[in-house]
Backbone as JSON Lines, residues from 0, in Angstrom:
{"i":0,"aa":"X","n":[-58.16,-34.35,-16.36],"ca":[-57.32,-34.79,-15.27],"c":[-58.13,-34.85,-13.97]}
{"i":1,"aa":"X","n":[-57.56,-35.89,-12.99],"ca":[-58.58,-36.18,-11.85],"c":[-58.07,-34.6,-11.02]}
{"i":2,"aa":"X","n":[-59.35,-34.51,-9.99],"ca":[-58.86,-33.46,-8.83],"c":[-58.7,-33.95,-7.87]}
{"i":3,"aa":"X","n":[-58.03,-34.95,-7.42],"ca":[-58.01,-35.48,-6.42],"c":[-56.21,-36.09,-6.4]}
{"i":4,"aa":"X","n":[-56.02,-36.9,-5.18],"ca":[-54.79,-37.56,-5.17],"c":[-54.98,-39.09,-5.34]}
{"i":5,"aa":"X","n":[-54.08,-39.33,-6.37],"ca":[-54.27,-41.28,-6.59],"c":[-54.09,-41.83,-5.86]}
{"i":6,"aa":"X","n":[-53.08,-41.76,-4.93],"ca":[-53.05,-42.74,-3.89],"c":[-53.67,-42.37,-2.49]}
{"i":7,"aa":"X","n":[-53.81,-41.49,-1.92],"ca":[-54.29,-41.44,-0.84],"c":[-55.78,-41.06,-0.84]}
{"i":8,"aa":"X","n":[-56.32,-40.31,-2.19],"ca":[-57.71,-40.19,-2.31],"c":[-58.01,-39.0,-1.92]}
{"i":9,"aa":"X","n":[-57.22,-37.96,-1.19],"ca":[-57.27,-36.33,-0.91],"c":[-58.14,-35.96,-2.02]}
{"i":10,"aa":"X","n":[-59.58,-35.1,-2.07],"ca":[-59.82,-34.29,-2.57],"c":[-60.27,-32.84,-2.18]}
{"i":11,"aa":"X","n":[-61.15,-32.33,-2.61],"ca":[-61.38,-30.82,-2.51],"c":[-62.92,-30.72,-1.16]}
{"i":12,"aa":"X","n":[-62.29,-29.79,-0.28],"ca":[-63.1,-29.75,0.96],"c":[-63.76,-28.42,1.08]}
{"i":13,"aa":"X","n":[-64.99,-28.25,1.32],"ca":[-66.22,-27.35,1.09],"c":[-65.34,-26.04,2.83]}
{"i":14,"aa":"X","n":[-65.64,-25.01,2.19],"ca":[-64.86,-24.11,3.19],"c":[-66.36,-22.58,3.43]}
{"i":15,"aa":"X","n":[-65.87,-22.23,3.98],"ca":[-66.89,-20.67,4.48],"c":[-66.23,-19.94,4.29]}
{"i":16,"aa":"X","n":[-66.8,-18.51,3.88],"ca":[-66.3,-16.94,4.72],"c":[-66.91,-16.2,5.25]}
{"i":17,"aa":"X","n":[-66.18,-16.32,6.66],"ca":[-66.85,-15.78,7.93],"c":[-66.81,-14.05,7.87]}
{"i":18,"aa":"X","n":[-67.97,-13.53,8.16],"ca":[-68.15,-12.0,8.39],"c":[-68.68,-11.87,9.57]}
{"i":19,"aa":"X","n":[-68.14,-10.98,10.52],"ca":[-68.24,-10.43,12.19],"c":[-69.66,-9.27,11.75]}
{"i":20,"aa":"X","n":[-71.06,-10.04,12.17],"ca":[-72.06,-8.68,11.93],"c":[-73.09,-8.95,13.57]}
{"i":21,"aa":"X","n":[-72.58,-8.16,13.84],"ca":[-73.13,-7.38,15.63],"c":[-72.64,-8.53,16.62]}
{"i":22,"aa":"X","n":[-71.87,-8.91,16.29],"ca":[-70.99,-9.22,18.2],"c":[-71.12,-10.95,17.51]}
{"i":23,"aa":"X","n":[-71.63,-11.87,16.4],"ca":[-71.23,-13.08,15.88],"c":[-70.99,-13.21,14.76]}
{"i":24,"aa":"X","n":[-70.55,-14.57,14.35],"ca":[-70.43,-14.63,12.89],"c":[-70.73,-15.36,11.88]}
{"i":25,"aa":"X","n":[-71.1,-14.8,10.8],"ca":[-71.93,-15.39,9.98],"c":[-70.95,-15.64,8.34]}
{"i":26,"aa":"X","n":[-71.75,-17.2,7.94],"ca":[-71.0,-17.72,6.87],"c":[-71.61,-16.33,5.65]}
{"i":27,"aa":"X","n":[-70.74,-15.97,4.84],"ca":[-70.68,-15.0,3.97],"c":[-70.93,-15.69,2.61]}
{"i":28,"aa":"X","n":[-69.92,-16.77,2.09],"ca":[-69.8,-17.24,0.65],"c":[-69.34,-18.87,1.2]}
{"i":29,"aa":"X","n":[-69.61,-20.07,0.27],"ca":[-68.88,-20.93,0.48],"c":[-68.12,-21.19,-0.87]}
{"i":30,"aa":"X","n":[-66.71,-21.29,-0.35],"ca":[-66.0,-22.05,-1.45],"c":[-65.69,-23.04,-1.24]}
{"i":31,"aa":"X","n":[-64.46,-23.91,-2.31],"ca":[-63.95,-24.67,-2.32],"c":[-62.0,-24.94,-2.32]}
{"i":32,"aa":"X","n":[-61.58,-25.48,-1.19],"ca":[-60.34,-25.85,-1.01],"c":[-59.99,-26.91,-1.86]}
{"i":33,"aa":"X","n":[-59.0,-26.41,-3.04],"ca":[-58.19,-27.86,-3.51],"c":[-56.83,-28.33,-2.83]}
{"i":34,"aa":"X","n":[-56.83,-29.83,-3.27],"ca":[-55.53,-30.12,-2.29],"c":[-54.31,-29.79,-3.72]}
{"i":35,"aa":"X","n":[-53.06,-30.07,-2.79],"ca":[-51.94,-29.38,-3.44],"c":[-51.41,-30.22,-4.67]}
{"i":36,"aa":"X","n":[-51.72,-30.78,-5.73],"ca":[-51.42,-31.78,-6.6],"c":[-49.88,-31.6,-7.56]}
{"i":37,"aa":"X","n":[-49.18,-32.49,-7.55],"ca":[-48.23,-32.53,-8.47],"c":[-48.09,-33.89,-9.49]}
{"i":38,"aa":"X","n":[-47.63,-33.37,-10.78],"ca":[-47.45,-34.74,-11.61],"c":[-46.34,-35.11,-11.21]}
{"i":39,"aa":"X","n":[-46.03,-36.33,-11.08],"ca":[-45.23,-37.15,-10.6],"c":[-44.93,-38.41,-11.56]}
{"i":40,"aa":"X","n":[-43.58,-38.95,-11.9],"ca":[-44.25,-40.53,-12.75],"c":[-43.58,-41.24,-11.6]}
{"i":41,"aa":"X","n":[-44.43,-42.7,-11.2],"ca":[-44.23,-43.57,-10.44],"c":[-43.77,-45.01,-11.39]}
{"i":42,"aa":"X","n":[-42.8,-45.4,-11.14],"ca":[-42.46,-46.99,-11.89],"c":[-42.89,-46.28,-13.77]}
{"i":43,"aa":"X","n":[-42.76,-45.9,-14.16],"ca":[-42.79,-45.43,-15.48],"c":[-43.97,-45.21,-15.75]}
{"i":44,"aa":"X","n":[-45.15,-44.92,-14.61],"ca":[-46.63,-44.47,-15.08],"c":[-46.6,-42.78,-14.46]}
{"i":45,"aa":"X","n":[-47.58,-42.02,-15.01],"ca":[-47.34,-40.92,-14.67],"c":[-48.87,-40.42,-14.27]}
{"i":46,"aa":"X","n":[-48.1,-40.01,-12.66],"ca":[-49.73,-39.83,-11.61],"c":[-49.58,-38.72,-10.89]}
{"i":47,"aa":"X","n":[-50.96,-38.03,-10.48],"ca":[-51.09,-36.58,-9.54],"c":[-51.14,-37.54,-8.36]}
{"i":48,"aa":"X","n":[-50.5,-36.79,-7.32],"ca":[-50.29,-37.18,-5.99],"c":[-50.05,-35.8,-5.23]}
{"i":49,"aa":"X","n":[-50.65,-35.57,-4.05],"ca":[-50.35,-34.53,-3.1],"c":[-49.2,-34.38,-2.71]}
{"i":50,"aa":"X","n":[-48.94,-33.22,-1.94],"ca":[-47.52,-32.97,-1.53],"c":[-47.14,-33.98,-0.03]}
{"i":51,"aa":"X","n":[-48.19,-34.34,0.06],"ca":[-47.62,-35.38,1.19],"c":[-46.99,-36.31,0.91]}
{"i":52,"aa":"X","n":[-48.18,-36.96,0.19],"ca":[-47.17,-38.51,-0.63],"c":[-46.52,-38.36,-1.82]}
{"i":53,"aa":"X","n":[-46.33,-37.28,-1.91],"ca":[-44.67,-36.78,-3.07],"c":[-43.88,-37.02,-1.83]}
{"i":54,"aa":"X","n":[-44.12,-36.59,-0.52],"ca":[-42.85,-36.02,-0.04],"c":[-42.57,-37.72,0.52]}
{"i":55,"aa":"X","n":[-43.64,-38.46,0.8],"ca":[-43.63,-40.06,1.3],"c":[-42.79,-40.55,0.48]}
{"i":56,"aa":"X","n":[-43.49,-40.76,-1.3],"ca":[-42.74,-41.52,-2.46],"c":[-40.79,-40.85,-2.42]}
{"i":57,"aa":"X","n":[-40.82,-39.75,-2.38],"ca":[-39.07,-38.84,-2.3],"c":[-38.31,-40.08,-1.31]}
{"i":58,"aa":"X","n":[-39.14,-39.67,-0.1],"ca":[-38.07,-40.39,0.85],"c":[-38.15,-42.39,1.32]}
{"i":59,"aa":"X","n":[-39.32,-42.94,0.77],"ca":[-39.41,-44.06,-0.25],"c":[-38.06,-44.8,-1.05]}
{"i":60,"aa":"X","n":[-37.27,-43.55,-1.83],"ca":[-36.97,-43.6,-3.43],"c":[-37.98,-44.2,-4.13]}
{"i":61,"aa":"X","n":[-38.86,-44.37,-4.48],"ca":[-39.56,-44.59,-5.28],"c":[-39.79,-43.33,-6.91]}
{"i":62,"aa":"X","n":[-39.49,-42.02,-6.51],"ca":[-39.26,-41.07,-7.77],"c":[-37.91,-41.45,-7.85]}
């Protein structure tokens, strides 16, 4: 399954963790942020889309 969103193209964004060592701060680990995906079927095909454009397609009617 894709990690991303089909229609708008949202994927996963590179993030830090910040640690406070003597008065600044320094990147600790980097991870990764995924976006919020739900299956959805659109017109009788069935697609991951974020919670944005779930909430777009809802008020659409298009689900």
């Amino acid at each position: 399954m894709a990690k991303f969103c089909e229609i708008c193209g949202k994927g996963k964004n590179k993030a830090n963790h910040w640690k406070k060592i003597m008065s600044k701060l320094d990147p600790v680990r980097t991870y990764f942020q995924k976006p919020n995906l739900h299956s959805v079927k659109v017109d009788g095909k069935k697609m991951r889309v974020c919670s944005d454009c779930r909430k777009k397609l809802i008020k659409e009617g298009n689900i």
